[in-house]
C-alpha positions as CSV (number, residue, x, y, z in Angstrom):
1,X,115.9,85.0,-27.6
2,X,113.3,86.9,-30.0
3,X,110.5,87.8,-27.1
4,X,106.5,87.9,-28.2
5,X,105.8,91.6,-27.1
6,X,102.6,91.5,-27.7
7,X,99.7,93.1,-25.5
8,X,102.9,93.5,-23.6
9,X,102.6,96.8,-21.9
10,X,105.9,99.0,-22.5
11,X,106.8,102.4,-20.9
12,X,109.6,104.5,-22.9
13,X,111.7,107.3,-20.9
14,X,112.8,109.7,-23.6
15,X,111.4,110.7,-27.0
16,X,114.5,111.5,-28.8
17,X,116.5,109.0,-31.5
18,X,116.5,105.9,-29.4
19,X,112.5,106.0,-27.8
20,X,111.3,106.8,-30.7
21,X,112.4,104.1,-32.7
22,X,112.0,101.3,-30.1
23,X,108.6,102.8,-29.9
24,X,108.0,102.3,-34.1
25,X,109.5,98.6,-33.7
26,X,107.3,97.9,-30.6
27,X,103.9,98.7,-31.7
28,X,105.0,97.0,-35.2
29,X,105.2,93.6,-33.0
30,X,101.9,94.6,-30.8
31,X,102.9,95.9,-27.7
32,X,101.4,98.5,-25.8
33,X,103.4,101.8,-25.6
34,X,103.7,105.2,-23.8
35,X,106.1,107.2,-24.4
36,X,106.9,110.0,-21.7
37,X,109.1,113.0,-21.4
38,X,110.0,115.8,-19.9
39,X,109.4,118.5,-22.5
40,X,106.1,119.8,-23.0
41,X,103.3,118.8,-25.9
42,X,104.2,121.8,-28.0
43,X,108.2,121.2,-27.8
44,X,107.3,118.0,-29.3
45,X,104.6,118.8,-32.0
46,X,106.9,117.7,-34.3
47,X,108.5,114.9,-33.3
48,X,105.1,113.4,-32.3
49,X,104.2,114.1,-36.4
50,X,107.1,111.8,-37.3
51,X,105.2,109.0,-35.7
52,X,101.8,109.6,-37.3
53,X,98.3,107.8,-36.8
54,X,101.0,105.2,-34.0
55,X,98.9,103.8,-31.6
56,X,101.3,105.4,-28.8
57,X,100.0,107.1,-25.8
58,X,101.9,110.3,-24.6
59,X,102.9,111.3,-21.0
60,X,104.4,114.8,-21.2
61,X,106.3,117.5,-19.0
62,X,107.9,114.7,-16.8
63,X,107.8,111.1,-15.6
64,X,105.0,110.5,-13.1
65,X,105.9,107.3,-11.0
66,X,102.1,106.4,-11.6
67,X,103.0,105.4,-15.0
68,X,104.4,102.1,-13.5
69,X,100.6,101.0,-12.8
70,X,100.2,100.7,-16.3
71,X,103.6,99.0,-17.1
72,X,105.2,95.9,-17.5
73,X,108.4,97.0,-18.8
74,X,110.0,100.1,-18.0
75,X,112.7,101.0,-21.5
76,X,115.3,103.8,-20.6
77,X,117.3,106.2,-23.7
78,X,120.8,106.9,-23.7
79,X,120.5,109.8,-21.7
80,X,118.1,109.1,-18.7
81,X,119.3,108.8,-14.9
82,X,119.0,105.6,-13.1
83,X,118.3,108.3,-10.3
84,X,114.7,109.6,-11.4
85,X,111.9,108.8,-8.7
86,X,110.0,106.5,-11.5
87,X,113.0,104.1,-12.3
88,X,114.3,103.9,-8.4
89,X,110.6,102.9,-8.0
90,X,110.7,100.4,-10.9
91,X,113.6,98.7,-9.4
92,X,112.0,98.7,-5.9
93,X,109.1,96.9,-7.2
94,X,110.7,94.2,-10.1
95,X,109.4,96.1,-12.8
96,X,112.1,94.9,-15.5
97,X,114.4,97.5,-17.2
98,X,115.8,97.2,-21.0
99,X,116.2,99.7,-23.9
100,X,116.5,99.7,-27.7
101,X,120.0,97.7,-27.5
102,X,118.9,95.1,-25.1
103,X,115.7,94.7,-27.2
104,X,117.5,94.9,-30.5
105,X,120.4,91.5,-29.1
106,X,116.7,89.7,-28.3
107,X,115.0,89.9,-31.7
108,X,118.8,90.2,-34.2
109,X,119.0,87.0,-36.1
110,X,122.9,87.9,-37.3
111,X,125.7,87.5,-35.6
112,X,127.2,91.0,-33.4
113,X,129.9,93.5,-32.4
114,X,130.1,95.2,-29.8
115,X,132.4,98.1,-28.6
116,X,132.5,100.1,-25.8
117,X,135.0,102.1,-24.2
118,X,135.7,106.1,-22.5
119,X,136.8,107.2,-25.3
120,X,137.7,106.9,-29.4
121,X,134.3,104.1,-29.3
122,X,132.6,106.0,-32.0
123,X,135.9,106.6,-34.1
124,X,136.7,102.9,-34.1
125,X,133.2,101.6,-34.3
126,X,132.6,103.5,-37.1
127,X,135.8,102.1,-39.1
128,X,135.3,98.7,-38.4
129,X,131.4,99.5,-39.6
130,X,133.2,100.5,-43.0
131,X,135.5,97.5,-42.9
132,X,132.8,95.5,-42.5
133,X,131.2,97.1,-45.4
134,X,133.9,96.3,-47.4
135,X,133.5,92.8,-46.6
136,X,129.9,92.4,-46.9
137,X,128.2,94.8,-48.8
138,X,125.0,96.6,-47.7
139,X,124.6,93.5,-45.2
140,X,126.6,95.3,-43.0
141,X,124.9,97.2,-40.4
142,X,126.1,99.9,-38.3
143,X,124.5,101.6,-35.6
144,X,123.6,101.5,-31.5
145,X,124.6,104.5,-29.6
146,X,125.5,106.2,-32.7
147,X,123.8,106.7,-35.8
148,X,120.5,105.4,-36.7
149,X,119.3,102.7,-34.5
150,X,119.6,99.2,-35.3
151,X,116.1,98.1,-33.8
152,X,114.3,100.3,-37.2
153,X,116.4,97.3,-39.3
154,X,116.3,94.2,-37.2
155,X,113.6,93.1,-39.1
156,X,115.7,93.2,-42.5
157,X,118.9,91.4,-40.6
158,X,119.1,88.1,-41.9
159,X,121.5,84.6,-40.2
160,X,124.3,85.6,-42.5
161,X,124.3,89.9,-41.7
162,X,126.5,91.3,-39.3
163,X,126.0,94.0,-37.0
164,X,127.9,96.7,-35.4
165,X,127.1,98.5,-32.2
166,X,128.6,101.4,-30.1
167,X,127.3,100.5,-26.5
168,X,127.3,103.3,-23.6
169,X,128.1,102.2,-20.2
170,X,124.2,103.3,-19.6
171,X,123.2,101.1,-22.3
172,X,125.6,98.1,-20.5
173,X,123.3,98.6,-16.9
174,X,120.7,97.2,-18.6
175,X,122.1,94.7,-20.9
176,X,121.7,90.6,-20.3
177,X,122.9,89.7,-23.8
178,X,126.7,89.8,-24.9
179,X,127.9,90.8,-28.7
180,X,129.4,87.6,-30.1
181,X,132.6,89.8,-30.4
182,X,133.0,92.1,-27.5
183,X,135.8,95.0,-27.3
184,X,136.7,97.3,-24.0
185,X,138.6,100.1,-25.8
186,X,140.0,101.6,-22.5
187,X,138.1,102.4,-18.8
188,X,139.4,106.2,-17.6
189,X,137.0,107.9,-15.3
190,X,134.0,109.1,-17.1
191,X,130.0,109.8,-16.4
192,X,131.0,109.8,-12.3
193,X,128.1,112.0,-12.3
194,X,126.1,108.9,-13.4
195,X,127.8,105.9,-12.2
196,X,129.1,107.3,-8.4
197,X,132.6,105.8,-8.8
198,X,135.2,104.0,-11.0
199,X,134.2,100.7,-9.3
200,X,130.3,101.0,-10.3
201,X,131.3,102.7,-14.0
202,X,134.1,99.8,-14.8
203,X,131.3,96.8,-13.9
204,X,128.5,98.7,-16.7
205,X,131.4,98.6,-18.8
206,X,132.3,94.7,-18.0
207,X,129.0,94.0,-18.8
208,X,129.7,93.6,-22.5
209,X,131.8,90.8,-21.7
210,X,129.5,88.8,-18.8
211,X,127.1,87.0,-21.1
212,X,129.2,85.7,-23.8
213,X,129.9,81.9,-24.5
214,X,133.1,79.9,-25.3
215,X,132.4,80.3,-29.1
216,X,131.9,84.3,-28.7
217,X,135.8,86.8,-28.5
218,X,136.4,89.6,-26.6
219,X,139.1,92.1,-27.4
220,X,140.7,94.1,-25.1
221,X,143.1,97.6,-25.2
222,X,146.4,96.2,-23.6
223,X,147.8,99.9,-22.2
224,X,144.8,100.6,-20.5
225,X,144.7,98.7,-17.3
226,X,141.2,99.6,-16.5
227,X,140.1,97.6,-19.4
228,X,143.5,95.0,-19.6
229,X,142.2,93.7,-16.4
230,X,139.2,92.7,-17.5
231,X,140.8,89.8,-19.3
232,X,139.6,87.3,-16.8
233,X,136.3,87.6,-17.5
234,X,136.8,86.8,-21.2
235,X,134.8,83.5,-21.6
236,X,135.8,82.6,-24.9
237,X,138.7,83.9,-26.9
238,X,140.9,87.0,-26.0
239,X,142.4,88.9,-28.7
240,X,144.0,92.3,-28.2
241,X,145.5,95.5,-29.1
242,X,148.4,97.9,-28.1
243,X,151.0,100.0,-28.6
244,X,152.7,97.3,-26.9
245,X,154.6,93.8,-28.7
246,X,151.9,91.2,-28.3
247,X,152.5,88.0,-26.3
248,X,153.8,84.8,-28.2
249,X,150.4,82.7,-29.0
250,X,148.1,85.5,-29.0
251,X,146.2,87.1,-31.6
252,X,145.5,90.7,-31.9
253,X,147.6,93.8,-33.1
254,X,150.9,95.6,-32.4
255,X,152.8,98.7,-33.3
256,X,156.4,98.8,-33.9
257,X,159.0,101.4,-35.6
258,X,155.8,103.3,-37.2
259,X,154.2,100.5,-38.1
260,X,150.9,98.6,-37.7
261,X,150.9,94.6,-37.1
262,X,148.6,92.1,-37.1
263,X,150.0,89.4,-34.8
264,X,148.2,86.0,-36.1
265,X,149.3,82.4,-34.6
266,X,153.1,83.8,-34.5
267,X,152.8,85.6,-37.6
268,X,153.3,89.5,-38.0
269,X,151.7,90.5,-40.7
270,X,152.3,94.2,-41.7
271,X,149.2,96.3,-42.3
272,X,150.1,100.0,-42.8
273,X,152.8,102.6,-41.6
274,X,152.1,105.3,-39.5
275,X,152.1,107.9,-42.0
276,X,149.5,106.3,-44.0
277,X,147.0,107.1,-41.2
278,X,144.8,110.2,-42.0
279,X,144.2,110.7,-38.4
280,X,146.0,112.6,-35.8
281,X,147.3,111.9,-32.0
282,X,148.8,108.6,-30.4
283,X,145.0,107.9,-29.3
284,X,143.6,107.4,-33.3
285,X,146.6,104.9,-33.8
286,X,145.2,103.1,-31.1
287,X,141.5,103.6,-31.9
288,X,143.0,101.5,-35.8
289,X,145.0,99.1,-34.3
290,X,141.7,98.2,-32.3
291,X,139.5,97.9,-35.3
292,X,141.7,96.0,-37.0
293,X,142.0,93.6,-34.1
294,X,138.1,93.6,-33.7
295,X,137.6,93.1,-37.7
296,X,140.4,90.0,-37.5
297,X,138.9,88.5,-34.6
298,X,135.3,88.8,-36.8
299,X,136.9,87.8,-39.6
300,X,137.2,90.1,-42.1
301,X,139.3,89.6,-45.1
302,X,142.4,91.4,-44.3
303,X,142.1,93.4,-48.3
304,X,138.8,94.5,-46.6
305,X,140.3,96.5,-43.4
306,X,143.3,97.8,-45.5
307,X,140.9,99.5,-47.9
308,X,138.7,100.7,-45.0
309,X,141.7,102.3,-42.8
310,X,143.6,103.8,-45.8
311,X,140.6,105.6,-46.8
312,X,139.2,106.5,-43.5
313,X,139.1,110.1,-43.0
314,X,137.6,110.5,-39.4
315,X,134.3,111.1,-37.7
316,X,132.9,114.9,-36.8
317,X,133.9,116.7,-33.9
318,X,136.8,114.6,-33.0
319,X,139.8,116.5,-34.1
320,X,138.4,117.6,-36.9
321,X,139.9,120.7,-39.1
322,X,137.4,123.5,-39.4
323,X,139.8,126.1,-41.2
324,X,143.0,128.2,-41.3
325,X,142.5,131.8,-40.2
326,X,145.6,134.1,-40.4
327,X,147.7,131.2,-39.9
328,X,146.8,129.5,-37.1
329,X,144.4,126.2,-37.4
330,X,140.9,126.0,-35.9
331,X,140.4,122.1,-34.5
332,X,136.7,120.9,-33.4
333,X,136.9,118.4,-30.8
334,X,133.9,118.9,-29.2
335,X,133.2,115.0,-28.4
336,X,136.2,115.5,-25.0
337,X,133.4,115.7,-23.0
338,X,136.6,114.4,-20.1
339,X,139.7,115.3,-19.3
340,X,141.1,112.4,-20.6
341,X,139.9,113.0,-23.8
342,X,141.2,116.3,-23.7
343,X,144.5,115.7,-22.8
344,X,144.8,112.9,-25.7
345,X,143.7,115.9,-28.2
346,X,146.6,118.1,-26.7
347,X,148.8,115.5,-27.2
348,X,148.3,115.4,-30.5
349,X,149.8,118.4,-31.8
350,X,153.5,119.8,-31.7
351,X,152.2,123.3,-32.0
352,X,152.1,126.2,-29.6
353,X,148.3,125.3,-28.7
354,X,144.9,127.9,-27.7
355,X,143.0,125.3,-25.7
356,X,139.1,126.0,-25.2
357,X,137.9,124.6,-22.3
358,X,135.1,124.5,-20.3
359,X,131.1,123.5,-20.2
360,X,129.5,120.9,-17.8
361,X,131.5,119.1,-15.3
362,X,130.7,115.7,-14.9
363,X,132.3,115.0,-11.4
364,X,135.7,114.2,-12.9
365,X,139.3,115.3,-12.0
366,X,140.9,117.7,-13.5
367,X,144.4,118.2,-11.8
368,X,146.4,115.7,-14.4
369,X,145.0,117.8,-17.5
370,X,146.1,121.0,-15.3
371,X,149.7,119.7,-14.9
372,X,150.0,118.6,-18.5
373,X,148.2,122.6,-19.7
374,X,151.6,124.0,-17.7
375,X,153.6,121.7,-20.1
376,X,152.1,122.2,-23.1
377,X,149.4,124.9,-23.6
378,X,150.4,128.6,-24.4
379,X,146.8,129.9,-24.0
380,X,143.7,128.5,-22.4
381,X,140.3,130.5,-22.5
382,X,137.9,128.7,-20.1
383,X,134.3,129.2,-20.5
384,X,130.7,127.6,-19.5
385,X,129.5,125.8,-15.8
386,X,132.8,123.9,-15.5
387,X,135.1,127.3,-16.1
388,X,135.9,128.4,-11.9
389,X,136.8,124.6,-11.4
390,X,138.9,124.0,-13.9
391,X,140.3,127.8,-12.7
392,X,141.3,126.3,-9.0
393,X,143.1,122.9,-10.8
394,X,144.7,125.0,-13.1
395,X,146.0,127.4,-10.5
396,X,147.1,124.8,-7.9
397,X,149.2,122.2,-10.2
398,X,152.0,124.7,-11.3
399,X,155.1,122.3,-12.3
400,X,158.3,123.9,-9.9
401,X,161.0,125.0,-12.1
402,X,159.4,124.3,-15.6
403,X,158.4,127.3,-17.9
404,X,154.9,129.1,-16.7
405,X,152.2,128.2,-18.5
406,X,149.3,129.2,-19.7
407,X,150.7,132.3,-20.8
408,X,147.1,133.8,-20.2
409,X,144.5,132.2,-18.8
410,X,140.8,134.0,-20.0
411,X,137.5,133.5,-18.1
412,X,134.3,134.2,-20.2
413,X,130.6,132.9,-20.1
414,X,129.8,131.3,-23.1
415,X,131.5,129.2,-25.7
416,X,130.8,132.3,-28.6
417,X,132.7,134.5,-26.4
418,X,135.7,131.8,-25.8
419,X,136.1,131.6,-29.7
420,X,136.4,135.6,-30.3
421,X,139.2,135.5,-27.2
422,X,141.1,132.9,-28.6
423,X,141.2,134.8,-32.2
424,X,142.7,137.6,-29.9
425,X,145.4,135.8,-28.8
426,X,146.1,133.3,-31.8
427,X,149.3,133.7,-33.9
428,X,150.4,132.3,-37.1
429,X,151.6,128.5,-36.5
430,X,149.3,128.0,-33.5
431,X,146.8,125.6,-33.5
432,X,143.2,126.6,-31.8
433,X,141.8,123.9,-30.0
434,X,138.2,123.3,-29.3
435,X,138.7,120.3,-26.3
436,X,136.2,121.2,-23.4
437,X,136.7,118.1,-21.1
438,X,133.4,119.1,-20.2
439,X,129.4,117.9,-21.6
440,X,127.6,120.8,-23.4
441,X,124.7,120.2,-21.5
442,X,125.5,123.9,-20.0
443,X,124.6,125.8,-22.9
444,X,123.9,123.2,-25.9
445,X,121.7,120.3,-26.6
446,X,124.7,117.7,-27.3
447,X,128.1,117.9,-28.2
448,X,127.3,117.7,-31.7
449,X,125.6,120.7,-31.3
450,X,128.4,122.5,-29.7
451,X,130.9,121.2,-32.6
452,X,128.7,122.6,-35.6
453,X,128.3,126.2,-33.4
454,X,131.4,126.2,-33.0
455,X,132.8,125.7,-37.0
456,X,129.8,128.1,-37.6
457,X,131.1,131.0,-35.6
458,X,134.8,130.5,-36.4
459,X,133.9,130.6,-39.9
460,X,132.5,133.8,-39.3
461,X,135.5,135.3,-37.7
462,X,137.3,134.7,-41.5
């Protein structure tokens, strides 16, 4: 598949972690590049050092559509709209589309997995990444939507590598090249503000699974049914995953009386109990019972993936403890960037809960999370874009005849304010919850961003 880019003339939309380095490899292999943005020369002074004496032309404070005179291939980042004037008028005229993941499957000489999903992708992609470590040493690579990406090491990859990849639905528009194992994690609506509907979002994500071959796997989440009914379009083999007792004759994993299976040609083979997980919430159970099922159908040793899940310890932002502050305990979830997500962190705890909820809306409902707040939320402190919307749903979803909750319901502006309201409010035994169901686009860069503010200023309150 490897493609000879050279004198090949290559626009890049977006200068941040993914243009950049698809702009290093591309000049590496002789191609032409400009890389344009929105921000202006002096917001990028330094990221435009990092590249140094780079033969790469710059188009700053926006995307003229008169950069397509000059291109033969148009590459999008993560985070760029399929709505911008210069792309709509790339696909009008049959300039080609790709970016660093799609370029990465055309030049990797290993064999690949990919994983996808609304939500817990980065959680299990990044334990299977250390499973595979386990089994393979520092020829294990892990990478694609998260981490450093895998196009600054395809070079290194040799036949007998393996890579991971976490693949966005954006990334999936583009993609014509299918990981040799593929896994859906779950489909629950998501990036509506992107995609327009469920229908449109769910065929990016089945994307993964349309270019595969009868030797390649996919792996599929069996309680979801957005991604469970994408099994027909699995080409090769299916294995799964599930809360759920497996099917006789199929391979994948199980749980059952607080404990993991691996179900393998009518074998159940046990791999850990419940309380050996280090992780919280229903949702992580599932997010481990997936990467085992994706590590089996890769074939990983089985030693391997124990070692990997007994020792795994999480991701950032995703649940994650911050501290104890006069008995109650602060939890950064910053990565529920959808209701869904949110109402899997809630879920997770037993506690009377302060939920922290707000930011960016993405077009998304909000009216189960609001039933499920009057169930099991004491306190909810709304703040950022999102706040009056998630106000109304909350307001017009009260359960007849259960207890009334929230308790109180607080509206502020900014996510700083939210944490000094919920210290207000918080008693010993609570548990604080950080789970905005909304992007931080509103008031930070990422949600990364949002989750180390966040532990920064609650660690001030102490």
């Amino acid at each position: 598949m490897m493609k000879d880019w050279r004198d090949t003339r290559v626009v890049i939309l977006g200068a941040a972690r993914q243009g950049l380095a698809l702009a290093r490899w591309l000049v590496k292999q002789g191609a032409s590049v400009t890389l344009s943005d929105k921000r202006s020369e002096a917001e990028l002074a330094s990221v435009r050092a990092t590249l140094g004496e780079l033969p790469i032309k710059w188009a700053l404070g926006g995307h003229p559509v008169e950069l397509l005179d000059q291109a033969d291939v148009l590459c999008l980042s993560g985070g760029i709209p399929l709505s911008l004037p210069i792309v709509e008028a790339a696909l009008k005229r049959g300039t080609p589309l790709s970016n660093d993941t799609q370029i990465f499957m055309e030049a990797v000489a290993c064999k690949t997995i990919g994983i996808t999903g609304s939500a817990g992708k980065t959680t299990t992609t990044t334990l299977v990444g250390q499973m595979a470590k386990e089994a393979y040493g520092k020829h294990a690579y892990t990478g694609g939507n998260i981490g450093d990406p895998l196009i600054n090491y395809v070079d290194d990859m040799r036949p007998s590598d393996l890579a991971i990849l976490e693949i966005s639905s954006f990334q999936l528009e583009q993609m014509t090249i299918s990981p040799n194992a593929a896994a859906i994690l779950n489909i629950t609506p998501n990036h509506l503000d992107r995609h327009g509907s469920m229908e449109a979002y769910t065929a990016a994500k089945a994307r993964i699974l349309e270019f595969q071959s009868t030797k390649d796997t996919a792996v599929l989440g069996r309680d979801d049914a957005g991604a469970w009914n994408l099994r027909s379009k699995a080409i090769g083999k299916l294995h799964s995953f599930g809360f759920s007792k497996i099917e006789e004759n199929a391979e994948g994993t199980y749980y059952e009386d607080g404990i993991l299976y691996l179900y393998d040609h009518r074998v159940d083979i046990p791999l850990l109990r419940r309380d050996q997980i280090q992780l919280r919430g229903d949702h992580n159970v599932s997010n481990i019972l997936a990467a085992f099922a994706i590590g089996h159908a890769a074939g990983f040793p089985l030693d391997a993936m124990l070692t990997a899940a007994e020792e795994f310890r999480g991701v950032p932002h995703r649940l994650e403890f911050v501290c104890e502050l006069r008995g109650a305990r602060w939890y950064n979830d910053s990565i529920a960037t959808a209701p869904e997500r949110t109402m899997a962190a809630i879920r997770s705890f037993d506690e009377p809960i302060v939920l922290l909820l707000g930011g960016r809306d993405k077009n998304l409902p909000w009216d189960e999370l609001a039933n499920l707040i009057h169930q099991r939320v004491d306190h909810v402190v709304l703040f950022g874009e999102a706040a009056e919307k998630i106000k109304k749903a909350i307001a017009g979803n009260v359960v007849e005849g259960s207890v009334k909750r929230p308790f109180t319901l607080e509206h502020v502006e900014h996510l700083q304010d939210a944490i000094r309201k919920a210290a207000e409010v918080a008693e010993s035994g609570d548990v604080v919850l950080l789970s905005p169901g909304g992007t931080s686009f509103d008031e930070f860069k990422d949600f990364e961003e949002r989750g180390e503010k966040f532990r920064l200023w609650v660690q001030k309150l102490s």
